[in-house]
PAVO-410565 format. One record per residue: residue number from 1; residue in one letter; x, y, z of N, C-alpha, C in turn. Coordinates in steps of 0.05 Angstrom, whole numbers, plus 5000, padded with zeros to 4 digits. Layout:
// residues N
(atom NUM; "A"; (X; Y; Z); (X; Y; Z); (X; Y; Z))
...
***
This chain:
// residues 167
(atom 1; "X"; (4740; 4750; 3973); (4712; 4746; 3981); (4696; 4768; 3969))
(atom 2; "X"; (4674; 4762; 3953); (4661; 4777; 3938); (4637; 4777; 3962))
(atom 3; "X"; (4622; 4808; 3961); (4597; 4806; 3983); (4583; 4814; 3953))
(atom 4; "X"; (4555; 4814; 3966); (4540; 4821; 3943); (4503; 4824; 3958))
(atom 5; "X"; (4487; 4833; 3943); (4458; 4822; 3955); (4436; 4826; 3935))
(atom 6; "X"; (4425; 4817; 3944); (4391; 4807; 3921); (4378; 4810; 3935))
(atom 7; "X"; (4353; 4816; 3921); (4329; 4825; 3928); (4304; 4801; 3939))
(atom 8; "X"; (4291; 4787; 3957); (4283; 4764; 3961); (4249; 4778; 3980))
(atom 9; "X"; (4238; 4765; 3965); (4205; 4769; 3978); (4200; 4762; 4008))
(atom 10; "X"; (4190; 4772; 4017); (4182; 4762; 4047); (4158; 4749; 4037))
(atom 11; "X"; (4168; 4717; 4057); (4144; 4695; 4058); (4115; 4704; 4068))
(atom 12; "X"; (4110; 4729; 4084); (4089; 4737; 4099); (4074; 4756; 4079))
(atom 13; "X"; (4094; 4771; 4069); (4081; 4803; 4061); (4085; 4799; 4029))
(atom 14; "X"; (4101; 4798; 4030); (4109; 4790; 3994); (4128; 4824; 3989))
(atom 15; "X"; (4135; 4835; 4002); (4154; 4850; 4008); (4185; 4845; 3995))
(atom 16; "X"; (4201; 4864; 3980); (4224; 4848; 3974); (4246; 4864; 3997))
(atom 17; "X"; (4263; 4857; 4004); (4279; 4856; 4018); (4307; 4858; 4012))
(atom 18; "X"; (4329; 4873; 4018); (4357; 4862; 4008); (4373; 4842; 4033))
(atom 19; "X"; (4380; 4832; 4017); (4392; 4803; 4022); (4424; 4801; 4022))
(atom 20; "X"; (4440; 4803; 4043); (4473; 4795; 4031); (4480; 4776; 4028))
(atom 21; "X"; (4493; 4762; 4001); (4502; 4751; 3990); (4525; 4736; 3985))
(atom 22; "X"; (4535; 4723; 3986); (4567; 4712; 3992); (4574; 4693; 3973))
(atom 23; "X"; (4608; 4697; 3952); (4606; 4679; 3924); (4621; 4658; 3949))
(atom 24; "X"; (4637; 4664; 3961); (4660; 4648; 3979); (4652; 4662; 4013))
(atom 25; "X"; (4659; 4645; 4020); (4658; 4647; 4048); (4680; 4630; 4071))
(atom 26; "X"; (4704; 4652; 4079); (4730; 4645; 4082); (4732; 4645; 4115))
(atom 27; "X"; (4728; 4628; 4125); (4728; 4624; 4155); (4749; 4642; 4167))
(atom 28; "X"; (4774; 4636; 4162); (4807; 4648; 4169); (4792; 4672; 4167))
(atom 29; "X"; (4782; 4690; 4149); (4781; 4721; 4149); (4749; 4728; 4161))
(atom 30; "X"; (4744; 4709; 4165); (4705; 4718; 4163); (4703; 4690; 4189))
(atom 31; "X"; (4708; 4689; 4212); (4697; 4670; 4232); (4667; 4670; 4241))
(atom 32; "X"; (4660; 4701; 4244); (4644; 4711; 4250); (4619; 4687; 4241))
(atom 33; "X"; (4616; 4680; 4207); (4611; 4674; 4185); (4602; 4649; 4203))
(atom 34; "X"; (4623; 4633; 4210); (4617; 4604; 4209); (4594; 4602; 4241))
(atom 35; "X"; (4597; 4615; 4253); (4587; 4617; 4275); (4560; 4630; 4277))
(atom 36; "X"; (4555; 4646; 4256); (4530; 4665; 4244); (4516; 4625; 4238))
(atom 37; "X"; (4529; 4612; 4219); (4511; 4598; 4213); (4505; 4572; 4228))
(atom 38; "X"; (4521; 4565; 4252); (4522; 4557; 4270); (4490; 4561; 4288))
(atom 39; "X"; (4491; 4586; 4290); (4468; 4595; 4304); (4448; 4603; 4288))
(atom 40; "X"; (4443; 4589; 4262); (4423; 4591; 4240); (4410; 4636; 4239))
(atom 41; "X"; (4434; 4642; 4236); (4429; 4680; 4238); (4442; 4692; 4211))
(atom 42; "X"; (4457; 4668; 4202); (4477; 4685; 4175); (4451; 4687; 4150))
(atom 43; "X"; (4449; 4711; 4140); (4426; 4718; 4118); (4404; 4720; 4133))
(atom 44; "X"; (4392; 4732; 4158); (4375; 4719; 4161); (4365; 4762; 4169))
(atom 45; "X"; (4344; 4764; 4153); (4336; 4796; 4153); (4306; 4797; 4168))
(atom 46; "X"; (4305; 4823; 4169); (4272; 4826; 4178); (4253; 4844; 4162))
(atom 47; "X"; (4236; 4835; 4153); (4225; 4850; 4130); (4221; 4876; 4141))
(atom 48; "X"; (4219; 4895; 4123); (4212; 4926; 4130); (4192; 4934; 4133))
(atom 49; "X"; (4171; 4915; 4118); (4141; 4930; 4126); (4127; 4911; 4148))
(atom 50; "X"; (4130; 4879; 4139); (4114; 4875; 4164); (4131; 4856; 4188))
(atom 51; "X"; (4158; 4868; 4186); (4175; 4850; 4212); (4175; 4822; 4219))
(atom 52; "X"; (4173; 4812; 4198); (4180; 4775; 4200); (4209; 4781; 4190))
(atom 53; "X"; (4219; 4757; 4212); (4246; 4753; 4204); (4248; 4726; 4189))
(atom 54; "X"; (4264; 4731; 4162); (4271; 4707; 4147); (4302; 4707; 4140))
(atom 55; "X"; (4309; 4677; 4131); (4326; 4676; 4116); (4329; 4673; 4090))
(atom 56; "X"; (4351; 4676; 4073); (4351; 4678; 4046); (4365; 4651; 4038))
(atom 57; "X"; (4359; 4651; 4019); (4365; 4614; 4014); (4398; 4614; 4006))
(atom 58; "X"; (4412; 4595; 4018); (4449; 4594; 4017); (4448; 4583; 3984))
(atom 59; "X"; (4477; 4610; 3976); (4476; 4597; 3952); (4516; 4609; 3947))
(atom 60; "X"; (4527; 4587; 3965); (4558; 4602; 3965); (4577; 4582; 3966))
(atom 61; "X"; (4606; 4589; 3981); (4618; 4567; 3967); (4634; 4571; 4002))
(atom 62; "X"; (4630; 4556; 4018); (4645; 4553; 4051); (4682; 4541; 4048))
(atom 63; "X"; (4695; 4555; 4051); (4722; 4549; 4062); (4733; 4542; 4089))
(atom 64; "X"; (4746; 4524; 4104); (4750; 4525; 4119); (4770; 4510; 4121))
(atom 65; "X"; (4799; 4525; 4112); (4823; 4509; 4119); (4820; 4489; 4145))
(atom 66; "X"; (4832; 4495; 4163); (4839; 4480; 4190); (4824; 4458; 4191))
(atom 67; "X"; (4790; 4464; 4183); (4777; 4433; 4188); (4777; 4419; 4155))
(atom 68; "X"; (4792; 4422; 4134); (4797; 4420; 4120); (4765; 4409; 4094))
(atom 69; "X"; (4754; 4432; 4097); (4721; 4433; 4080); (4719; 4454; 4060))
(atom 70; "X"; (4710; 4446; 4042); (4705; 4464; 4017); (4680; 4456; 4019))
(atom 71; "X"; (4654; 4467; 4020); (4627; 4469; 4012); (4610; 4481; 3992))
(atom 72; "X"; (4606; 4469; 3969); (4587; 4490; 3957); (4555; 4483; 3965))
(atom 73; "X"; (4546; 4504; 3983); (4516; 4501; 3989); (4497; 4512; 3964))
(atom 74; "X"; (4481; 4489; 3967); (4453; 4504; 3942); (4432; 4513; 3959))
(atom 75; "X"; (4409; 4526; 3948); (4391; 4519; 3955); (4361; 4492; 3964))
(atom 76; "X"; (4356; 4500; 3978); (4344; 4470; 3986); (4327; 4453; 3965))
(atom 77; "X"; (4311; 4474; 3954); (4291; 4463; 3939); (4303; 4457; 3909))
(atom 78; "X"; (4334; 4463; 3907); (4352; 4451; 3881); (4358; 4430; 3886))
(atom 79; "X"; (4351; 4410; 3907); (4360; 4385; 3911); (4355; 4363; 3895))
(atom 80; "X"; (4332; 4362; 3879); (4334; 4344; 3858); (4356; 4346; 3830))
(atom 81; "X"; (4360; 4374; 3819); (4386; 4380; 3810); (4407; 4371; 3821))
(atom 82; "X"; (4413; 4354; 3837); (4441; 4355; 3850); (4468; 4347; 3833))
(atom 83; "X"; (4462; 4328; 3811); (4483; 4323; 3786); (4483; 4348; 3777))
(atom 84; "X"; (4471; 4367; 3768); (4482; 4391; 3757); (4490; 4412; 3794))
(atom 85; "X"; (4476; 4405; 3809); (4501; 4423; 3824); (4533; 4409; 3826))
(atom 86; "X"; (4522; 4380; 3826); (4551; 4375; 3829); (4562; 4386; 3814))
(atom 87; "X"; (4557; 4387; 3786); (4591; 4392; 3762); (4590; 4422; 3760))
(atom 88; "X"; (4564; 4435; 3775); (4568; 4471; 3781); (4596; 4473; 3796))
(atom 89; "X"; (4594; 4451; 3822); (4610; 4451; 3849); (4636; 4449; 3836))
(atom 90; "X"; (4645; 4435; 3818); (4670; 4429; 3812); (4677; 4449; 3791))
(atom 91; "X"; (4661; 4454; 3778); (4677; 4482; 3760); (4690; 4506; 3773))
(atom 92; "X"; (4664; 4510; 3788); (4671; 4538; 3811); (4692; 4528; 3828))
(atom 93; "X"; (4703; 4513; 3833); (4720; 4499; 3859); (4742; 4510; 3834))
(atom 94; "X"; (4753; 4499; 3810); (4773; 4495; 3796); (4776; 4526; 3793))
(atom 95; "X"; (4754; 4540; 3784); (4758; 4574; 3781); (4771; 4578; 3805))
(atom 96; "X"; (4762; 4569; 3830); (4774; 4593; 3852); (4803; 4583; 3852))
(atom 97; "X"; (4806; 4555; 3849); (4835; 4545; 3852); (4852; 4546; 3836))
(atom 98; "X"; (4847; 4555; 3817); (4866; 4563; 3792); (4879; 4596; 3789))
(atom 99; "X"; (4861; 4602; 3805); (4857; 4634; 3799); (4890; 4634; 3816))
(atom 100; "X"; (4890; 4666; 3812); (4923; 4682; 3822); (4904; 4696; 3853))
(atom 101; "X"; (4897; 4685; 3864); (4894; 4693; 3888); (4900; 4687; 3916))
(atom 102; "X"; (4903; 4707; 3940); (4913; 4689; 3966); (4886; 4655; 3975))
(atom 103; "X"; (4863; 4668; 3966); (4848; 4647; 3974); (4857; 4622; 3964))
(atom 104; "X"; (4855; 4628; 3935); (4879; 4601; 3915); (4891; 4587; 3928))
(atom 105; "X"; (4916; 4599; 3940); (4944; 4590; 3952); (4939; 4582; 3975))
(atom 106; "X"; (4913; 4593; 3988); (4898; 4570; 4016); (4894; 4547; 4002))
(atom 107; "X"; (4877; 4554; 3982); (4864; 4530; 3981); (4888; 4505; 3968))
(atom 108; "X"; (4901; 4507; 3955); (4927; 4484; 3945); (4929; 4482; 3973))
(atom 109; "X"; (4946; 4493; 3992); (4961; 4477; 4011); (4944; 4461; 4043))
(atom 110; "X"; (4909; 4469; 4026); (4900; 4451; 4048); (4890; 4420; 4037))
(atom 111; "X"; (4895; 4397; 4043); (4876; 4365; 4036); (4853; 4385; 4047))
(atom 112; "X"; (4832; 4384; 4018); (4810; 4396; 4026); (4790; 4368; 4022))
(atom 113; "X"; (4774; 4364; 4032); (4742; 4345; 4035); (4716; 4373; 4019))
(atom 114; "X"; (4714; 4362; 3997); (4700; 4373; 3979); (4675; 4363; 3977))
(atom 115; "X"; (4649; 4368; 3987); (4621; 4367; 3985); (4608; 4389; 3978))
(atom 116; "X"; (4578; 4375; 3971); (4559; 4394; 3970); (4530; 4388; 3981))
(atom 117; "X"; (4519; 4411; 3998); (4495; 4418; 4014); (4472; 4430; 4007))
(atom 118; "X"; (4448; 4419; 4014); (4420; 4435; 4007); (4417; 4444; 4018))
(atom 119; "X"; (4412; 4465; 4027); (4395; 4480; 4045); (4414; 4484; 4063))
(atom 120; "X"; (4401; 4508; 4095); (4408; 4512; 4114); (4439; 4489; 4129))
(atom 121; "X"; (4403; 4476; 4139); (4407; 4458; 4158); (4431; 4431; 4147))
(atom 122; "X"; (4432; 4432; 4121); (4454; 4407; 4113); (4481; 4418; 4119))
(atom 123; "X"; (4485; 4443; 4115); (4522; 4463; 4109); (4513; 4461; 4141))
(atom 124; "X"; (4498; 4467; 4165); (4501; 4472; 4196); (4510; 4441; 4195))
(atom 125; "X"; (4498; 4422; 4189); (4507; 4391; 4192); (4532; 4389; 4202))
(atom 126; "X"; (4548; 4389; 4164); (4570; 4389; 4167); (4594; 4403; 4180))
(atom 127; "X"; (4586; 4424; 4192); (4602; 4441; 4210); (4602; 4434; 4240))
(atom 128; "X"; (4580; 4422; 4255); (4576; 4410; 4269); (4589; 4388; 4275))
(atom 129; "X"; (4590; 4370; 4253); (4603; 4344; 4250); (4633; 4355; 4251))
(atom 130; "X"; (4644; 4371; 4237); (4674; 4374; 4235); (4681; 4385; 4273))
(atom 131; "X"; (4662; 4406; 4278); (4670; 4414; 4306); (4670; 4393; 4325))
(atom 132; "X"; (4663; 4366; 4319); (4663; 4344; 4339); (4683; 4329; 4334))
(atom 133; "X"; (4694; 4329; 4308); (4709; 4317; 4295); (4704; 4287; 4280))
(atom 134; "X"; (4680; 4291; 4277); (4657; 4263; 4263); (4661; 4269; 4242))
(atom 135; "X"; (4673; 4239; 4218); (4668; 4238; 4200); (4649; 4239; 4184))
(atom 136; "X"; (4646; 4263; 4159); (4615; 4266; 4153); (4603; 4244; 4134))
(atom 137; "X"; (4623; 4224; 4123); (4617; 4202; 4103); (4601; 4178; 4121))
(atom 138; "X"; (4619; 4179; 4144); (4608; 4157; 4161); (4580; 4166; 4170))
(atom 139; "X"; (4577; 4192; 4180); (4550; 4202; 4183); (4527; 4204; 4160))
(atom 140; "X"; (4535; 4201; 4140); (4524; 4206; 4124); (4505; 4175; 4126))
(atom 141; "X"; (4525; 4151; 4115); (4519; 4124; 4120); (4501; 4122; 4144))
(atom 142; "X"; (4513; 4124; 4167); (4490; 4125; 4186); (4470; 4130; 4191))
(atom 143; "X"; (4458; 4153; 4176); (4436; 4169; 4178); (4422; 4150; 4159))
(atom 144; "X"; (4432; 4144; 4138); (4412; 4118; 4111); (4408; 4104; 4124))
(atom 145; "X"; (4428; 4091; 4142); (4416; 4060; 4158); (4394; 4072; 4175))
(atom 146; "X"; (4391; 4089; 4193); (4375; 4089; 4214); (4340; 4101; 4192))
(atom 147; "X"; (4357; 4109; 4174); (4322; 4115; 4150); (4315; 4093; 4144))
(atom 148; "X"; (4333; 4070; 4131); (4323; 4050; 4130); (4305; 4028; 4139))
(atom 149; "X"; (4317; 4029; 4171); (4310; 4015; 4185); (4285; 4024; 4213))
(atom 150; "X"; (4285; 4049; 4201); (4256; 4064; 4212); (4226; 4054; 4202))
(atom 151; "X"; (4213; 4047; 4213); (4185; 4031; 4208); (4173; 4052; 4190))
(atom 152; "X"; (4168; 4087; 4198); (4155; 4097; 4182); (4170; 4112; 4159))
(atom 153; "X"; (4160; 4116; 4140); (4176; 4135; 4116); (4172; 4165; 4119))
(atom 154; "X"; (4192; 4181; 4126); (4200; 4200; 4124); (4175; 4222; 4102))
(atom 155; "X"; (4168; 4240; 4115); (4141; 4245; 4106); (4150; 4274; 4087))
(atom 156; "X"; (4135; 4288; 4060); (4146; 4314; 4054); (4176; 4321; 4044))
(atom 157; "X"; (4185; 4348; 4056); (4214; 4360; 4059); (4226; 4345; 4084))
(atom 158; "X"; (4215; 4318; 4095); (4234; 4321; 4121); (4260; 4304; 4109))
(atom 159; "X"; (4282; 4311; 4133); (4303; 4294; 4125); (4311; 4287; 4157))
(atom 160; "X"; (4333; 4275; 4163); (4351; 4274; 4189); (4374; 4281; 4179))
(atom 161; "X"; (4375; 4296; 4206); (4395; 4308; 4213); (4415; 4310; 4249))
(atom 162; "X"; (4446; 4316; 4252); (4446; 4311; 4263); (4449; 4345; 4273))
(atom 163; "X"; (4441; 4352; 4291); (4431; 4381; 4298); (4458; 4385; 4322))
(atom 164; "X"; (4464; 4369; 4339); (4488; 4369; 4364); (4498; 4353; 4375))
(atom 165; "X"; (4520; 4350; 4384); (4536; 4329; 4388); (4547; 4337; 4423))
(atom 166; "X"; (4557; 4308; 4433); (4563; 4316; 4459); (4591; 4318; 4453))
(atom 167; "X"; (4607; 4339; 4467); (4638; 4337; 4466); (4650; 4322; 4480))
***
């Protein structure tokens, strides 16, 4: 697990900020991680001069043996790129899995479900969905039908989403 951080403007002040950064993000060693973004807190800083708290836009690659997910999250507003994140997603997937590392040798011996996420709120989605144990393909479908069949059109950046589930 590589950490790392960049420098990112505050939306308020125009202030730059450092930012931690993540190439992989390994649940087994880092739980903390999944639960940071659970509670929408992972990257999420407070500027130094005028104290708004923001987040920094996800730009990493989520592991999570046991629920068996590989994620590479983009940023949100790269969502029209998504054919080039995809074949980003699959290069970097083959680098980490090829490599001579223990992460490597996780990753071979898990059936991993390999996607990719915009923004925040899509990688909380699918973590949500796995903690219920909801298929995210079928959710996925679901969510088109109910856009579909919604009288009004979906206005801007909005999308649906499924935010919580009853256990």
């Amino acid at each position: 697990i590589t950490k790392m951080s960049t420098m990112i403007p505050c939306p308020q002040c125009g202030t730059k900020n450092r930012f931690p950064t993540f190439s992989v993000i390994n649940v087994e060693d880092q739980p903390d991680r999944r639960d940071a973004i659970l509670e929408r807190t992972l990257s999420q800083e407070t500027c130094e001069n005028c104290g708004t708290q923001y987040r920094g836009p996800p730009e990493f690659s989520y592991f999570d043996r046991r629920r068996h997910q590989w994620i590479d999250t983009f940023p949100w507003d790269q969502r029209d790129g998504w054919r080039e994140a995809e074949q980003e997603a699959r290069s970097m997937y083959d680098v980490y899995a090829q490599s001579d590392t223990s992460l490597a040798v996780r990753m071979r011996k898990a059936p991993l479900n390999r996607r990719v996420t915009f923004g925040w709120e899509a990688l909380r989605e699918k973590l949500v969905a796995a903690r219920h144990k909801l298929d995210d393909v079928t959710l996925e479908l679901l969510k088109s039908e109910v856009s579909r069949q919604s009288p009004g059109q979906a206005e801007g950046d909005s999308d649906l989403r499924l935010l919580e589930a009853d256990k």
